[in-house]
Phi, psi and omega in degrees: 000326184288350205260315175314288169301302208293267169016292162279275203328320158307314155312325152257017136266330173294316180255115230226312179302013229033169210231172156247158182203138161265114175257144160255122192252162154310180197304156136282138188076005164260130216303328150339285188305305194294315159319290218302312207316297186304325185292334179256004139294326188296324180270325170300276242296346185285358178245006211324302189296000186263304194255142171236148178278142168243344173216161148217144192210189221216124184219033061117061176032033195240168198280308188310311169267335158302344170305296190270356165274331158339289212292337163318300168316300186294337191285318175249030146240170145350277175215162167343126158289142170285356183210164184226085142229186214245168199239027142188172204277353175288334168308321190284287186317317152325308183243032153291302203302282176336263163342326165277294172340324197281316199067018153299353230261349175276332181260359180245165181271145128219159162270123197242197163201132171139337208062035225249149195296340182280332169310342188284311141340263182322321196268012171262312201269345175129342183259256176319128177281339197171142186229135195266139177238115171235033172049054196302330172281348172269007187240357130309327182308296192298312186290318172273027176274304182268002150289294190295357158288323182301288193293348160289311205225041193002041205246101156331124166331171144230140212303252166297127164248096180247151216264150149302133165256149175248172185274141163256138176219178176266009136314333195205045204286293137014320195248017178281131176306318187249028154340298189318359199259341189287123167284000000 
């Protein structure tokens, strides 16, 4: 869900006057796609009359289908949304694909999640405006760190440890976990 607010809270930093926005959601019912989806409603909907959803759809975290769901989407409006975002980067990356093909790619914004080194790529290069980083080796890191805190001095974990996630942009591309992975 925190990855979902950075997301919307990311949206009205790019638009601060408001947006129009495409979201591309996850599998339905799987609990990612339902967090993040809830997280970045949890930062719009308090602005509602600023930012509007004009679609939302199930693009079931895949590169193929975010791709043909864009263009579906984009096929049937007006005009262009000012933002696209997805609730992970094969998604994202699909309708980068799309938006360009469009000869849209100067007018939407998009969002991706996960950080996945191609996505990092595309936000160095120009394509992806921004990708949510929620630091899967530190919160591996973090969980055996609190194992071996147990099994040392037996003092139960808490229950939840959550690592914050931030926006990755090519300001602070540097603060990505798997850069080094970028070819």
């Amino acid at each position: 869900m925190l990855g979902g607010e950075a997301q919307g809270r990311y949206i009205m930093e790019l638009f601060p006057n408001g947006a129009t926005i495409v979201n591309l959601q996850g599998q339905p019912g799987a609990s990612p796609a339902i967090d993040r989806n809830k997280g970045v409603h949890n930062v719009l909907d308090l602005a509602a009359d600023k930012y509007k959803f004009v679609a939302e759809q199930t693009a079931e975290f895949a590169r193929d289908k975010g791709l043909s769901v864009t263009e579906s989407i984009l096929g049937g409006l007006k005009t262009p949304p000012d933002v696209i975002v997805a609730a992970n980067d094969d998604m994202a990356l699909g309708a980068l694909e799309a938006v360009t093909s469009l000869g849209l790619k100067d007018k939407i914004k998009i969002i991706g999640f996960d950080a996945l080194p191609e996505a990092l790529g595309s936000v160095r290069d120009g394509g992806l405006s921004a990708t949510v980083e929620q630091f899967p080796g530190g919160q591996s890191s973090k969980a055996m760190d609190e194992l071996v805190d147990y099994l040392r001095s037996k003092t139960a974990p808490p229950k939840l440890t959550l690592l914050t996630p931030i926006i990755i942009t090519k300001a602070n591309l540097d603060k990505a976990e798997r850069l080094g992975e970028l070819k």
